[in-house]
Backbone as ProteinMPNN parsed JSONL, in Angstrom:
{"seq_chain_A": "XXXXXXXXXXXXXXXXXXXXXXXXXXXXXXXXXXXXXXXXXXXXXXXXXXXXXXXXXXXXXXXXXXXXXXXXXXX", "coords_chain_A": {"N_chain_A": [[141.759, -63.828, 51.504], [141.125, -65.155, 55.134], [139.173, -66.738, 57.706], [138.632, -67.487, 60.422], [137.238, -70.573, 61.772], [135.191, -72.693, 63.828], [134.444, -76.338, 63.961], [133.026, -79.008, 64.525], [134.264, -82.26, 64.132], [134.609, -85.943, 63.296], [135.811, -88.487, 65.018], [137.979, -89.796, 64.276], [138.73, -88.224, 61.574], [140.026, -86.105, 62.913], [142.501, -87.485, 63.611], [143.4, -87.892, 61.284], [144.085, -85.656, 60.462], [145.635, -84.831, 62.203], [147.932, -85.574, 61.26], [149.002, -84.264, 59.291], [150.809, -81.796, 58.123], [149.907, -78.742, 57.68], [147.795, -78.191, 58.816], [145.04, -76.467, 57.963], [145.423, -75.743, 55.201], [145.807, -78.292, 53.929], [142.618, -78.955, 54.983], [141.509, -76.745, 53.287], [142.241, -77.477, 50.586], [141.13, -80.141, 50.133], [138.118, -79.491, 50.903], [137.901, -78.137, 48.628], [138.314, -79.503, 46.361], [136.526, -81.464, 47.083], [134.388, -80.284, 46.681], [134.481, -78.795, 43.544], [133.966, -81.787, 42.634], [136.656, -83.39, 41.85], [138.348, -85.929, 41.569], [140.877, -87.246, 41.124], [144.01, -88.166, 42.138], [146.789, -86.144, 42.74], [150.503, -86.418, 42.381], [151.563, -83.997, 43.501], [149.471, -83.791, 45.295], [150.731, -84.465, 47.8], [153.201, -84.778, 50.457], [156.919, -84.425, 49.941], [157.822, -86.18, 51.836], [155.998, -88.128, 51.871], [155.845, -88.818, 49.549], [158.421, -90.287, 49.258], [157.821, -92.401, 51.26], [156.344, -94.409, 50.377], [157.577, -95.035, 47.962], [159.543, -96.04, 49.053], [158.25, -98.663, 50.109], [157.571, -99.801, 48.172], [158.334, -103.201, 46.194], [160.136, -103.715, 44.198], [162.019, -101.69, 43.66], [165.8, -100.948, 44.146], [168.3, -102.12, 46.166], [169.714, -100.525, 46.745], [168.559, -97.963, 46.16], [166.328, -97.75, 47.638], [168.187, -97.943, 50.404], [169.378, -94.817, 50.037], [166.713, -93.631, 49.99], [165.663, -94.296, 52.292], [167.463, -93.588, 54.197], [166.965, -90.546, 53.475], [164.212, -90.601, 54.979], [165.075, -91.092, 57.466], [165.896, -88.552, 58.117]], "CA_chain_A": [[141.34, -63.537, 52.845], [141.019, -66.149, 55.21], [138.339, -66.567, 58.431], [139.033, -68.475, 61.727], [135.89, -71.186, 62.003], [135.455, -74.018, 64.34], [133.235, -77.163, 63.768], [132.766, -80.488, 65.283], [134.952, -83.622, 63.7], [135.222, -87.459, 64.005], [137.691, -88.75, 65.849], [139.033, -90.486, 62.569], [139.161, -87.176, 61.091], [140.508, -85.574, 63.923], [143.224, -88.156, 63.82], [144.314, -88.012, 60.21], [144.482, -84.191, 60.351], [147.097, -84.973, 63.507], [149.269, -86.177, 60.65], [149.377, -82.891, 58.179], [151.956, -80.537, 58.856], [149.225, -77.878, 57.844], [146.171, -78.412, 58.527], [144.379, -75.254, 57.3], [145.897, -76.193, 53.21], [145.099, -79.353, 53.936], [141.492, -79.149, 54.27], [140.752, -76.2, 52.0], [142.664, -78.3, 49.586], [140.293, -81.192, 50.495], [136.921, -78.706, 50.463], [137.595, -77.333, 46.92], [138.385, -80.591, 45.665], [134.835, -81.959, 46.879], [133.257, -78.81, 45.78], [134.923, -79.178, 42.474], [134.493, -83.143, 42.107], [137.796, -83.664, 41.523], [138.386, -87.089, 42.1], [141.874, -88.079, 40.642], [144.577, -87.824, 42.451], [147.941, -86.136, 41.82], [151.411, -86.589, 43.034], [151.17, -82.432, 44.08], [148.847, -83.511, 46.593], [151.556, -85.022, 48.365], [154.164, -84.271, 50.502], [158.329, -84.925, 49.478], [158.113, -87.582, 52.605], [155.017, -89.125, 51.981], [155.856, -89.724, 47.937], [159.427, -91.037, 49.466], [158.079, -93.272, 51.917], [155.602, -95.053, 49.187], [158.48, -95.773, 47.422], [160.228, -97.495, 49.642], [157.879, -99.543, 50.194], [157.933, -100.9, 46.551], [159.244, -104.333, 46.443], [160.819, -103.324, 42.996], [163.497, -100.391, 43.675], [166.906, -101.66, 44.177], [168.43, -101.669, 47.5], [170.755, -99.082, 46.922], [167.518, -96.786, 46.299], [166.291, -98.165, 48.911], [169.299, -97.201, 51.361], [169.076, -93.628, 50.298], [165.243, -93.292, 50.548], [165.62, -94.408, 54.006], [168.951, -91.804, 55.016], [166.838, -89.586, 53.784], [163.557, -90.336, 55.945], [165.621, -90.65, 58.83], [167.302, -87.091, 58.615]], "C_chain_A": [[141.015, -64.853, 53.548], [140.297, -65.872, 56.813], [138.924, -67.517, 58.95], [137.317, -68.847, 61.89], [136.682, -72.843, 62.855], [134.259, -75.111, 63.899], [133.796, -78.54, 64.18], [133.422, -81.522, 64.049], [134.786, -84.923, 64.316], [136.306, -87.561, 64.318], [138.762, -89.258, 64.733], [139.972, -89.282, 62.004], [140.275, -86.292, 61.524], [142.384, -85.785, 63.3], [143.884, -88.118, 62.675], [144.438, -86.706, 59.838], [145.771, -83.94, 61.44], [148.548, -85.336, 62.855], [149.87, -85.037, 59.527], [150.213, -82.114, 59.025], [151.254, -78.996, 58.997], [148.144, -78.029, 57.544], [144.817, -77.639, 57.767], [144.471, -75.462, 55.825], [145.475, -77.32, 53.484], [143.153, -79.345, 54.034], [140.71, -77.964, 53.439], [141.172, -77.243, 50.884], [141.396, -79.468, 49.197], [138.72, -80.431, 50.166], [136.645, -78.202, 48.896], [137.72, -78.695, 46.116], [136.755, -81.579, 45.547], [133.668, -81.384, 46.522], [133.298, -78.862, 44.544], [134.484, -80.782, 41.878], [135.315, -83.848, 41.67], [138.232, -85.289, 42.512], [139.43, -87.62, 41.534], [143.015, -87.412, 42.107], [146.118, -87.798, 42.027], [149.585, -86.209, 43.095], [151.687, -85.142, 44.041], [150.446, -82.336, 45.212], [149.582, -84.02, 47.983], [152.536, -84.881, 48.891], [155.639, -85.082, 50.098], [158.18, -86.312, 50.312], [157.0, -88.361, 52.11], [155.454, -89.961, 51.108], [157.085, -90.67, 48.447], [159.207, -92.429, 50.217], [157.112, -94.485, 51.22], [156.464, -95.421, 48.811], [159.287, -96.56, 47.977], [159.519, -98.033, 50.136], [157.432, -100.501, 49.035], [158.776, -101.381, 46.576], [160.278, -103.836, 45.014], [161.66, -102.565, 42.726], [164.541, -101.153, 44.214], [167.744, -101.397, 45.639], [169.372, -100.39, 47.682], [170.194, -97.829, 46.748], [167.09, -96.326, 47.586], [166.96, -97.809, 50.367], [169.049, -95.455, 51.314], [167.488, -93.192, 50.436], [165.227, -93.181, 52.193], [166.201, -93.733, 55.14], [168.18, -91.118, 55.102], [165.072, -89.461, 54.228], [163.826, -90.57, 56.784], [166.502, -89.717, 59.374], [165.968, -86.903, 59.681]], "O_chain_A": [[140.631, -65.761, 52.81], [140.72, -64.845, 57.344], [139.621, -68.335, 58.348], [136.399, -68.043, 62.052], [137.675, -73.563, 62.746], [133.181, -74.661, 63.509], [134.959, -78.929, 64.083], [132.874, -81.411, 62.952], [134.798, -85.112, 65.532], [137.392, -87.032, 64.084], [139.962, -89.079, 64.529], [141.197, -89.193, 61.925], [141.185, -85.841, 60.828], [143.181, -84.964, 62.846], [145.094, -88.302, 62.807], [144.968, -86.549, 58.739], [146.618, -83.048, 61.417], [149.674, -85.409, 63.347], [151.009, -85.039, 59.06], [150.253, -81.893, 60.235], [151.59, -78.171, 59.847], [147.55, -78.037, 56.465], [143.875, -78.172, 57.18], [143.411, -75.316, 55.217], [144.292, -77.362, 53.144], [142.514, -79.762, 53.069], [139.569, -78.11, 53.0], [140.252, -77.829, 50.314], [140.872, -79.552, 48.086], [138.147, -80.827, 49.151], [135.617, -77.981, 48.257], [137.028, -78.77, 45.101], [136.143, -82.096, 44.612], [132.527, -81.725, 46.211], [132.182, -78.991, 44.041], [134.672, -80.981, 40.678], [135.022, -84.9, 41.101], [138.339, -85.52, 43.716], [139.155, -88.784, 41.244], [142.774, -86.446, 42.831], [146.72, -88.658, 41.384], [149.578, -86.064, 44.318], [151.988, -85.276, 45.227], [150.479, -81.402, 46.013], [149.028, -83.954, 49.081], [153.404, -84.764, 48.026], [155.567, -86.301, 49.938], [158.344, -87.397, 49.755], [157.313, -89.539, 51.94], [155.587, -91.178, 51.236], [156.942, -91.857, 48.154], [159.95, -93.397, 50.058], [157.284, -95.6, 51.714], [156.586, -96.575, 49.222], [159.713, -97.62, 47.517], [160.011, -98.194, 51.253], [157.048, -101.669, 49.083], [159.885, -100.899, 46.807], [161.443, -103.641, 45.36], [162.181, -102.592, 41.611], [164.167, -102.15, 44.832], [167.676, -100.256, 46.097], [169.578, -99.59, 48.595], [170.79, -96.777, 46.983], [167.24, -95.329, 48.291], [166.277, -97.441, 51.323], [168.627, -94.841, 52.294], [167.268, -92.227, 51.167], [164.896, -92.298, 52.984], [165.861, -93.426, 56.283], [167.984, -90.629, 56.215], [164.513, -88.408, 53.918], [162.888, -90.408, 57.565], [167.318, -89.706, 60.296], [165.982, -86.018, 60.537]]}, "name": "protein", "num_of_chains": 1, "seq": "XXXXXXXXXXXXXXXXXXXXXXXXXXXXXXXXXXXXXXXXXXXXXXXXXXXXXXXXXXXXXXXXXXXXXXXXXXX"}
């Protein structure tokens, strides 16, 4: 079941919730995790683009990785 609540944010916050595609999974995700103490983090918390665009920014993948990483964050 799930409840519609509003509450007051920083602008920071605001601002890096402007970048989730769903914000609602995003911060239950985030609430149970600080409820929990869960303090590692896993590749699952992550979306396909994000983990892709991390990697290309490792000096260490080969450019021909490199090339397709990049095709495919500019579909």
């Amino acid at each position: 079941m799930k409840s519609l609540k509003t509450y007051n944010m920083d602008h920071d916050v605001v601002k890096i919730l402007s970048r989730q595609p769903n914000k609602s999974q995003f911060v239950c995700r985030a609430v149970r995790r600080l409820d929990h103490n869960i303090s590692e983090v896993s590749p699952a918390d992550f979306s396909t683009r994000q983990l892709l665009a991390a990697l290309h920014s490792r000096s260490e993948i080969s450019a021909q990785l490199a090339g397709c990483i990049l095709a495919e964050l500019t579909d």
